[in-house]
N, C-alpha and C positions, 0 to 999 in steps of 0.2 A: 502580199508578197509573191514574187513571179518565179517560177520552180527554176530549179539548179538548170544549168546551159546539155550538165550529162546526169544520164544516171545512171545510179551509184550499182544495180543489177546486173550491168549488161556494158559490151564496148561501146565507145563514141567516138564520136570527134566535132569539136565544135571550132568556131574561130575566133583566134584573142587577139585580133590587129581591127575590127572591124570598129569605125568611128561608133562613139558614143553619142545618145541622142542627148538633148538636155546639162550638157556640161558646161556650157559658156559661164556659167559663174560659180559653177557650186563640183561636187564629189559625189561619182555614180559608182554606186557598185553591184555587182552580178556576180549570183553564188553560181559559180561552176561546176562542184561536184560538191556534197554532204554527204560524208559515211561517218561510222561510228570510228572515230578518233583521228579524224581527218575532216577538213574543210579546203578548200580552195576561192577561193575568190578573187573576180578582176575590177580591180577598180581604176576609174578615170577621174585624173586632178585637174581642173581647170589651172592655168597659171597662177601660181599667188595663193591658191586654197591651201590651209593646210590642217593639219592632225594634231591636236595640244598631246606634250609627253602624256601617255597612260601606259601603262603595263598588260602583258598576257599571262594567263597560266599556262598556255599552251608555246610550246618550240615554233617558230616561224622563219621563213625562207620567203624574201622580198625578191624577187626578179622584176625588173625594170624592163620594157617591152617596148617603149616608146619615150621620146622626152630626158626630162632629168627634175630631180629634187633633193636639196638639202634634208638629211635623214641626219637626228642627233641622238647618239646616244656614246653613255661612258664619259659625260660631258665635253664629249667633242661633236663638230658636224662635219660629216663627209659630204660631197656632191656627188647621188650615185646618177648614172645616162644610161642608157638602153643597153642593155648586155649584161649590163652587173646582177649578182646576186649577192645579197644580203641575209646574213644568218642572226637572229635575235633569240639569243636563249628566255626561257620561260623567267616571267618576272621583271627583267631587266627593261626599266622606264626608258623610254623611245619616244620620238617625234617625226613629224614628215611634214616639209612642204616643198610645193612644186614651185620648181623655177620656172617652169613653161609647163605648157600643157603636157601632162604626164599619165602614162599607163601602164600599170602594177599588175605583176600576178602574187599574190600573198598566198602561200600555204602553209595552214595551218596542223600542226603533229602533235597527241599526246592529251587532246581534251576532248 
């Protein structure tokens, strides 16, 4: 496993626009910062990849960075694209797939 993009001690700054290697068919992801009750992660969708509904115990905040993907939940599916931010309270079953090649920042609060 390849260490977090910052760490969690000290300021950073790292970049979340830079192309992903290895994504042409599959779902990359990269922890960005781990602290105790906090996770960040960015992950890259190849077109068409997607996420089956499963649920978190943790509170999450989906920001879309590049792209777009159908995200379902409350049994409905929104089309979120670059700019949006997505709030998923803890527990609530969710889904995600990319309509084109897509890049997510996910943070995670509360576990």
């Amino acid at each position: 496993m390849s260490a977090a993009l910052l760490p969690n001690d000290t300021a950073g700054v790292c970049p979340l626009l830079a192309p992903a290697a290895n994504v042409v068919h599959g779902i990359v992801s990269q922890a960005v910062l781990t602290a105790p009750g906090l996770r960040v992660t960015l992950l890259h969708f190849a077109a068409g990849q997607e996420l089956s509904e499963h649920t978190s115990s943790a509170r999450a905040l989906v920001q879309v960075l590049s792209g777009s993907g159908d995200f379902t939940f409350h049994g409905q599916t929104r089309l979120l694209k670059a700019g949006d931010l997505l709030h998923l309270p803890p527990k609530l079953p969710h889904a995600v797939r990319a309509v084109e090649d897509m890049t997510m920042l996910l943070t995670q609060a509360g576990n």
